[in-house]
N, C-alpha and C positions, 0 to 999 in steps of 0.2 A: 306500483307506486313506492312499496315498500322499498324494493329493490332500488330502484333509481336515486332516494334518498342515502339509502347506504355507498353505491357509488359516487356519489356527488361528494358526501363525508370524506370521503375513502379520496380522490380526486383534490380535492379543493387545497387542500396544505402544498401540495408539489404544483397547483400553478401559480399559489403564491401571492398574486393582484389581483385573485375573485373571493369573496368571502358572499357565504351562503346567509341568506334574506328570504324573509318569508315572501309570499305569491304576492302580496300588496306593494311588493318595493319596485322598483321601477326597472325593467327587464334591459339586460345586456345585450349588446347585438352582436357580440363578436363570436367568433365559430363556438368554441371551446364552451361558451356559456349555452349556446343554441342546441348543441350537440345535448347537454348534461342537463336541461332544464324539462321538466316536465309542468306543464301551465296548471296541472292541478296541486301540482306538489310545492317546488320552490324553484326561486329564480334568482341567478347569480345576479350582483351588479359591482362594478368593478369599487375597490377599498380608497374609501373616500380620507382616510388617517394618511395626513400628512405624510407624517413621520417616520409610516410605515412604507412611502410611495418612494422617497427622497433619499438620496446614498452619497454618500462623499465619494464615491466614486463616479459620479453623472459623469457625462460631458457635456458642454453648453447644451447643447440639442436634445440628450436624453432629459435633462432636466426640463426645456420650454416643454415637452409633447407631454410630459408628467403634468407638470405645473397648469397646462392647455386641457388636460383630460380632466386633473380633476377640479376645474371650473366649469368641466363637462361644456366646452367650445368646440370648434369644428376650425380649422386650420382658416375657413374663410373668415371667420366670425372674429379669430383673436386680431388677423390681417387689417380688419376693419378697423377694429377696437383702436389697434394701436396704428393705423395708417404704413403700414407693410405687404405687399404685394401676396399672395397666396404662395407664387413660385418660391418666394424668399422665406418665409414659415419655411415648407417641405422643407428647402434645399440647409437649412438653420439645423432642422431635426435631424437628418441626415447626416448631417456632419462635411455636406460637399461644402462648403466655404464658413470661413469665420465670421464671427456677427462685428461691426463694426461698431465704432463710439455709440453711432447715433439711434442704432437697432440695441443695444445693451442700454439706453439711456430709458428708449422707447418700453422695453420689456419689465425695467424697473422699476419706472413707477405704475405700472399695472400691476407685478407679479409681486410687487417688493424686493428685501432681501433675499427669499428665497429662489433669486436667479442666479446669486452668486456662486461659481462654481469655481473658479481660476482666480489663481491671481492676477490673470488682465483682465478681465469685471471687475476687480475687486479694485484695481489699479484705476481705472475708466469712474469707478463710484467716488473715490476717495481723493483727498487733497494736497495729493503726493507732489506735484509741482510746488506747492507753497513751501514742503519741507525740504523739497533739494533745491530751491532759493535758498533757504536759511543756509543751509549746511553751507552752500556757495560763503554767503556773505561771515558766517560764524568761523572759516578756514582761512576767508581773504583773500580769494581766488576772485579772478576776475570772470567775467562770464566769456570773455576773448582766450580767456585761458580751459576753462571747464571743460568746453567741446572735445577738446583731449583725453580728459579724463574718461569721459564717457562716449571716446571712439568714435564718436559726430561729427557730422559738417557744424558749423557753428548756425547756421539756421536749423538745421534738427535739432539743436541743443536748445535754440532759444526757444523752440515750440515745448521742449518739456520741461521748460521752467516758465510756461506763462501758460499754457491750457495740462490735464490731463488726456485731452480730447486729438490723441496717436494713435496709429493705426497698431495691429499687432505685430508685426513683422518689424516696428520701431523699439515693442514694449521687450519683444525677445532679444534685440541689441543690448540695451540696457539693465536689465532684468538684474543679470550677476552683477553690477557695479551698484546697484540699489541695494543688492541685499549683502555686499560688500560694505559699505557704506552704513548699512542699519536701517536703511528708510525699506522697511516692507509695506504693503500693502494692508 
């Protein structure tokens, strides 16, 4: 027992997302914990601190499967929660496709702020069409004319001056003439 303690001590700093709990806390299932846990001694369960799970380096994905684990959900469960298919979770986490308006809309008001990770979440939450109207109308540009400015057909133009709600392959045209301009996210 002894031993197993001291390995677990000796273990636990270098995997980083297990911190050691006494035998009462509620047992980890994943290898690493299964492997290092002795049921009389102590039993890992993964580090419920925010702050220590959360990295300004996530990607959308590392952050939902963070954000999903430690509300201790099951990929089915958040699917439900927030009315998202199971395949589109995984495929979110993964990083096979980009989450769209309405999957970023869907995740923030469950997860809150802390889904923001990119400037297109951040772009997607916030009221940035209202202030590149203004800037239109405060320069005197016509909206016939803007489209130009910001390298669009004039119907992609008029969608980012009346919703936030573009896809990401819009947000990355725009992106440098926003931050050109001053209106960040």
């Amino acid at each position: 027992m002894l031993l197993i303690l001291w390995v677990a001590k000796r273990i636990a700093p270098h995997l980083g997302k297990f911190a050691i709990r006494s035998q009462y806390s509620k047992t980890c299932t994943c290898i690493p914990c299964c492997i290092a846990t002795n049921k009389d001694s102590i039993n890992y369960i993964h580090n419920e601190n925010l702050f220590d799970a959360l990295s300004d380096d996530d990607t959308f994905g590392m952050r939902i499967r963070k954000l999903r684990r430690l509300n201790r959900l099951s990929c089915k469960e958040l699917g439900e929660i927030i009315d998202i298919s199971l395949d589109s979770i995984l495929q979110l986490e993964r990083g096979v496709f980009n989450p769209t308006y309405t999957t970023i809309l869907k995740l923030h008001n469950f997860f809150g702020d802390s889904i923001i990770v990119d400037d297109y979440s951040r772009y997607v939450l916030s009221d940035n069409n209202i202030k590149i109207k203004e800037w239109r109308k405060k320069n005197n540009i016509k909206s016939k004319d803007a489209f130009k400015i910001f390298n669009l057909s004039e119907k992609a133009y008029w969608r980012i001056e009346r919703t936030t709600h573009i896809t990401l392959k819009l947000y990355k045209t725009i992106e440098p003439v926003l931050k050109e301009l001053g209106i960040t996210p």
